[in-house]
C-alpha positions in Angstrom: 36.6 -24.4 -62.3 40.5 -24.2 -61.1 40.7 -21.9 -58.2 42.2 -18.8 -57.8 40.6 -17.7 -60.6 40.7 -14.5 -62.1 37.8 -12.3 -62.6 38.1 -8.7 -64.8 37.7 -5.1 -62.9 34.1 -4.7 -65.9 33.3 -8.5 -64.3 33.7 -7.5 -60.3 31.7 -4.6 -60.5 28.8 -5.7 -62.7 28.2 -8.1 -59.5 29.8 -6.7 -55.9 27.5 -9.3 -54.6 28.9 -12.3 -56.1 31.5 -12.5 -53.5 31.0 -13.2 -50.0 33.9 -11.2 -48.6 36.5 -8.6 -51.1 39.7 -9.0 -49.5 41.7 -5.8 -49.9 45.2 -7.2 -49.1 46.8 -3.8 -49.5 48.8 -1.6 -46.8 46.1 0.3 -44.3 47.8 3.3 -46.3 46.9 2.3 -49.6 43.4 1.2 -48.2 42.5 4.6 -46.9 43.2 6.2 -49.9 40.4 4.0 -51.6 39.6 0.4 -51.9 36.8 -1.3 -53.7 33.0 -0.7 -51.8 32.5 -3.2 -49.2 36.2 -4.5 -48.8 37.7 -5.2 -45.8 41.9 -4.6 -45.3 43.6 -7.7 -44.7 47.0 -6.8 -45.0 50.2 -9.2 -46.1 52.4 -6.3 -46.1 51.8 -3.7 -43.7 53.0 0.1 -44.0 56.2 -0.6 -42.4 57.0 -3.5 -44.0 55.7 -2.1 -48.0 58.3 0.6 -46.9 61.2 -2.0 -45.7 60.8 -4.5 -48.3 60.7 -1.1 -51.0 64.0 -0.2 -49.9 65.5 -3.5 -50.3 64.8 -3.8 -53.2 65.8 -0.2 -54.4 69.2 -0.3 -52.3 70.5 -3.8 -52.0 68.8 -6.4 -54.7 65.3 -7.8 -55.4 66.3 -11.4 -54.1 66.8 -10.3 -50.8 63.6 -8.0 -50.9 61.7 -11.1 -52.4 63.3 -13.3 -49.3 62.4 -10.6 -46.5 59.2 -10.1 -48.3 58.1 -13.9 -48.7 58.8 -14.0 -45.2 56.4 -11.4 -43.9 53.5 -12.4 -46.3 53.6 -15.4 -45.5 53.7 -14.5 -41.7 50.6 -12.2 -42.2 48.6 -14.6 -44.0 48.8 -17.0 -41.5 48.0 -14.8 -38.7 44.8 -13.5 -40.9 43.8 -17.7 -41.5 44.0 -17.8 -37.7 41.9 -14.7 -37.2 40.0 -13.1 -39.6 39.0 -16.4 -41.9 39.3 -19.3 -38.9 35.4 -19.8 -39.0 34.5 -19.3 -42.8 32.5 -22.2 -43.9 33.5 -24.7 -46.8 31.7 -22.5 -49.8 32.8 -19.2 -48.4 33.8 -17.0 -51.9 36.0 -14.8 -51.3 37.6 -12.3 -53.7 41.4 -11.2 -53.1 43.0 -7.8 -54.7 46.2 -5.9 -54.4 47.8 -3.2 -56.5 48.4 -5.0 -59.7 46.6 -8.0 -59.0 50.4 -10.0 -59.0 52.5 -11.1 -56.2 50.5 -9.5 -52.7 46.8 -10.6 -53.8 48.5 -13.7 -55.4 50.1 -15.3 -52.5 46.8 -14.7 -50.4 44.6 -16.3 -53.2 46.9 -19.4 -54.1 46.6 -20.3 -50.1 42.7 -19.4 -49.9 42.2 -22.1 -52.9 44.6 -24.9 -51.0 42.6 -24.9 -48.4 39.7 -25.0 -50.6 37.6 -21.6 -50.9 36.6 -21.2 -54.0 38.9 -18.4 -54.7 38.9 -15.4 -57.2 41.4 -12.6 -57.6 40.9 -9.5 -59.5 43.2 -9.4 -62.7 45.0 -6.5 -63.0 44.0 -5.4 -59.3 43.2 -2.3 -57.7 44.2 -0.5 -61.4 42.3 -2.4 -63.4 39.0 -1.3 -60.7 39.9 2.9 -60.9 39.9 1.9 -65.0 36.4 0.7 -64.2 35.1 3.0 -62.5 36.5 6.3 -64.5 34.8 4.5 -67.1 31.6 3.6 -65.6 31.1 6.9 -63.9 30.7 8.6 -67.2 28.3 5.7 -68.7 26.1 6.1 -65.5 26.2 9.9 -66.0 25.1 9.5 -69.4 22.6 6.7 -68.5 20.4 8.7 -66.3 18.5 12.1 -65.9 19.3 14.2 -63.2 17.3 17.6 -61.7 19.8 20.4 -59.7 18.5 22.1 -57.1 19.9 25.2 -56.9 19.9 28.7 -54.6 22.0 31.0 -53.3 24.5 29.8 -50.0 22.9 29.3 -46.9 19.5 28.4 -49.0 19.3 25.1 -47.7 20.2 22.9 -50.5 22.1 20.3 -48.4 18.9 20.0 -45.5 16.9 19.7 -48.6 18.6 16.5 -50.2 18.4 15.3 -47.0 14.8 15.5 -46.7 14.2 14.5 -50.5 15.9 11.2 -49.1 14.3 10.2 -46.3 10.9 10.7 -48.3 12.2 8.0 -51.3 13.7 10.3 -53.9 17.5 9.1 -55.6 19.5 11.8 -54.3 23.1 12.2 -55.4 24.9 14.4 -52.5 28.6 15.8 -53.6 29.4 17.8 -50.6 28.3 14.6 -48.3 30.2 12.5 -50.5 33.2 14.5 -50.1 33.0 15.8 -46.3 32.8 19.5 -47.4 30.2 22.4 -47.9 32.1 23.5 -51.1 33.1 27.4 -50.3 36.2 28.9 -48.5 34.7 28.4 -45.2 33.1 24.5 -45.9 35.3 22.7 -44.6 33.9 20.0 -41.6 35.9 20.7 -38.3 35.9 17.1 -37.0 36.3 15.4 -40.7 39.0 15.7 -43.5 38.2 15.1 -47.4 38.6 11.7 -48.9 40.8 11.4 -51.1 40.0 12.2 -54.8 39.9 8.5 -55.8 37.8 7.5 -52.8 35.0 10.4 -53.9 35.0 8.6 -57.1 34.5 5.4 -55.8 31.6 7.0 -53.3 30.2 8.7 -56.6 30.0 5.5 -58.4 28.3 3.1 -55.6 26.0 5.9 -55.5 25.1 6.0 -58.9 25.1 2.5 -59.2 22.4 1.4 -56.8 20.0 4.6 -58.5 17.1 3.3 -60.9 17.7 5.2 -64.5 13.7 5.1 -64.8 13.5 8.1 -61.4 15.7 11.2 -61.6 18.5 11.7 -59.5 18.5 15.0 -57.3 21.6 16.9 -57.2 22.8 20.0 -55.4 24.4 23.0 -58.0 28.3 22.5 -57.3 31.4 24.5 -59.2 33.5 21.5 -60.4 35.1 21.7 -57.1 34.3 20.8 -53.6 37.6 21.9 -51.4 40.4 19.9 -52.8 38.3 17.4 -54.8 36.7 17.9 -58.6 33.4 16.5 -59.5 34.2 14.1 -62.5 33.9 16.1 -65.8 30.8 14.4 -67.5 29.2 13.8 -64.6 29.7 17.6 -64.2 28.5 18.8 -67.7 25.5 16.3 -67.8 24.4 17.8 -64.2 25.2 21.2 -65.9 22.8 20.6 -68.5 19.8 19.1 -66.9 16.6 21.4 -65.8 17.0 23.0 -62.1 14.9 23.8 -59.3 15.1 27.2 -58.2 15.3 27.5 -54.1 14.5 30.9 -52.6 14.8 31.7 -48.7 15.0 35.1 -47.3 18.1 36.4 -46.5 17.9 36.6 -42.2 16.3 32.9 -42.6 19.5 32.0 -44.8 21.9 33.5 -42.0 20.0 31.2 -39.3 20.2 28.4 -41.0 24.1 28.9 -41.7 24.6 29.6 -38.0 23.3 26.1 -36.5 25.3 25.0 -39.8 28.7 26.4 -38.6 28.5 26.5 -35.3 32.4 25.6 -35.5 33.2 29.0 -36.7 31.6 31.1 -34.0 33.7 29.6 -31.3 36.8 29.1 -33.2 37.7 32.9 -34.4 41.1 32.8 -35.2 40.0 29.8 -37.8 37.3 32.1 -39.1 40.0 35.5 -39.6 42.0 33.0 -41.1 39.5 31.5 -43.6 38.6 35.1 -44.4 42.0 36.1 -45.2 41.5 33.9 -48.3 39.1 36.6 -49.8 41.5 39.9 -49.3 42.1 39.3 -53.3 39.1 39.6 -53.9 37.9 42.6 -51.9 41.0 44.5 -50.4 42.0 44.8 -47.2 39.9 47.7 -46.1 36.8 45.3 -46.5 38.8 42.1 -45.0 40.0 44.6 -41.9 35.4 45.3 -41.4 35.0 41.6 -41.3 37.9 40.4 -39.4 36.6 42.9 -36.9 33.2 41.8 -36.6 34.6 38.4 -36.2 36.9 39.2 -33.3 33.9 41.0 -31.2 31.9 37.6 -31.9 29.2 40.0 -34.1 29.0 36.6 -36.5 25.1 37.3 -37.7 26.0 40.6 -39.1 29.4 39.4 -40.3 27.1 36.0 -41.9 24.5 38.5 -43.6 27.6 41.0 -45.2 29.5 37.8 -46.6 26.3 36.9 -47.9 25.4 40.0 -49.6 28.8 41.3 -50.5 30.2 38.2 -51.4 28.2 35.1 -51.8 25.3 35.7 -53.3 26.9 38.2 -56.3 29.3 35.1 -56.8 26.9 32.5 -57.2 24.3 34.4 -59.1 27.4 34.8 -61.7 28.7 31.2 -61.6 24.9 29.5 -62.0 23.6 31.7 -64.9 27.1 31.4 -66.6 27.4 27.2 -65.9 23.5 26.4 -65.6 21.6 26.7 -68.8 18.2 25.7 -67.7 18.6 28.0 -64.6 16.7 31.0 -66.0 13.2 28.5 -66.6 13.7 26.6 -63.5 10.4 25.9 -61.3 10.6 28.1 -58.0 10.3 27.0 -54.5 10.2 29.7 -52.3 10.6 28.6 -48.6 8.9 30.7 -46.1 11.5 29.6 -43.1 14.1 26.9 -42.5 11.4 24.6 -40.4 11.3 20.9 -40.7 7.6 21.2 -41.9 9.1 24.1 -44.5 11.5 21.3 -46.0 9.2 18.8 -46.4 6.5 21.1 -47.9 9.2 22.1 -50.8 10.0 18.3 -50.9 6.2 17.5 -51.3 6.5 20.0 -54.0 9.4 18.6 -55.9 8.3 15.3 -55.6 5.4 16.0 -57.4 7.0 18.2 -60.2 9.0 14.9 -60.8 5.8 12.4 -60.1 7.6 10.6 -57.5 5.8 8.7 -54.6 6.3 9.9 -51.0 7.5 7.1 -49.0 5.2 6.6 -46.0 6.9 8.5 -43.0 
């Protein structure tokens, strides 16, 4: 075979593995908006230079872009041969992408296969993978059988995924996936939401690596968590599978949110401003009660009326309205929000599903 070679976006991902190393050469920016699962971001044209060379060409010519831009590729590709690459071995495969899989990943490839790695680059680059995935995304969906566990906020749906993991279940988890608790006041302090192509990419090397003979848990989610929307058959084939109905008293459920958001009871101007974001809904006389519990640090009884008032009414709507198998779904009541309470409802659920425990 003539190296580079060129491999299609369907033929990379039916084998991540194949390749010893994926070679995003990319900007850092376009890498941390999403890149291909396992890729590392070796850079021929960093953010400063993308946005020199880009103006060149716009404002003076392409031939002096090309010059300025040859320059600094090749530049960065031989500092990355001197670092990053120095002590691969002879039959090191590495794969190289870039945008559109032309000049960036091009350059890099062409001198990866002189030296003699054999050398693939992704035709079509980083397009032709969010083609892929969009695509593959909805065949997985359609390829395997999911069960929602579902309950009202502050139920424990989340802890419960969690320990449905660690015991051996396929768990697909949205809000993890997309670093937020999906309400008005679910955002992390300390983390900010991928973007919306890098939670597709995270949904996909989830689904991926799940068996279609075991069921995949899932968490009931409106088709958007913050800024980011759940895939739309992926959506309506969670939507349509059988669900698990979680029930937890309602002073248990304003524990548990508590050691959940422990960011919100120091932090009150955060939390007045979060609530503000709920004055259509319920006027300002009611937003005036709850700012004011939140400003003399009165967060338990401020917790309990958000529940009851707000919450609770609003998801009880939303899940009989998107859920269908809601209404017949199996109950697990949880007496408290204990470890040994988590894993009796995932000893439960396992069961329902006939799914070994793995040995803790």
């Amino acid at each position: 075979m003539k190296y580079p070679s060129l491999v299609s976006g369907a033929e990379l991902l039916s084998d991540l593995n194949a390749y010893d190393s994926i070679i995003d050469v990319r900007s850092e920016a376009e890498f941390a908006l999403d890149h291909i699962p396992g890729a590392i971001n070796c850079p021929v044209l960093n953010n400063d230079e993308r946005i020199h060379v880009g103006t060149l060409y716009k404002q003076t010519s392409a031939f002096d872009a090309k010059k300025i831009g040859a320059a600094l590729v090749a530049k960065n590709i031989a500092e990355h041969l001197q670092t990053t690459f120095l002590e691969k071995p002879r039959n090191w495969r590495p794969l190289v992408y870039c945008w559109r899989g032309g000049n960036r990943s091009g350059s890099m490839a062409h001198i990866l296969a002189k030296i003699g790695w054999p050398t693939m680059q992704l035709e079509g680059g980083y397009r032709e993978y969010r083609q892929e995935i969009i695509k593959q995304i909805a065949a997985l969906a359609n390829q395997h059988r999911f069960a929602v566990i579902c309950g009202t906020t502050g139920s424990g749906k989340s802890r419960l995924l969690t320990t449905l993991a660690k015991a051996g279940a396929q768990v697909l988890d949205l809000e993890n996936l997309a670093a937020h608790r999906g309400s008005v006041l679910g955002g992390l302090p300390d983390e900010e939401q991928p973007s919306q192509k890098l939670f597709e990419s995270r949904i996909w090397n989830v689904l991926r690596h799940c068996s279609a003979d075991q069921i995949i848990l899932v968490e009931s989610e409106s088709k958007k968590i913050g800024n980011l929307r759940v895939p739309e058959l992926l959506m309506e084939k969670i939507r349509s599978s059988e669900c698990i109905r979680l029930s937890l008293d309602t002073s248990e459920r304003v524990k548990l949110l508590l050691e959940d958001y422990p960011h919100l009871s120091r932090d009150t101007e955060q939390l007045m401003a979060l609530l503000s974001y709920l004055t259509p809904l319920h006027g300002h006389t009611k937003m005036r009660q709850w700012q004011s519990l939140a400003q003399s640090k009165d967060i338990s009884t401020l917790v309990e009326s958000l529940l009851v008032e707000h919450y609770d009414p609003a998801y009880l709507k939303s899940i009989e309205r998107n859920f269908e198998n809601y209404a017949k779904g199996t109950v697990v009541a949880m007496p408290d929000i204990t470890a040994r309470s988590f894993e009796e409802a995932t000893r439960q659920i396992m069961q329902q599903f006939d799914l070994a425990l793995t040995p803790s």
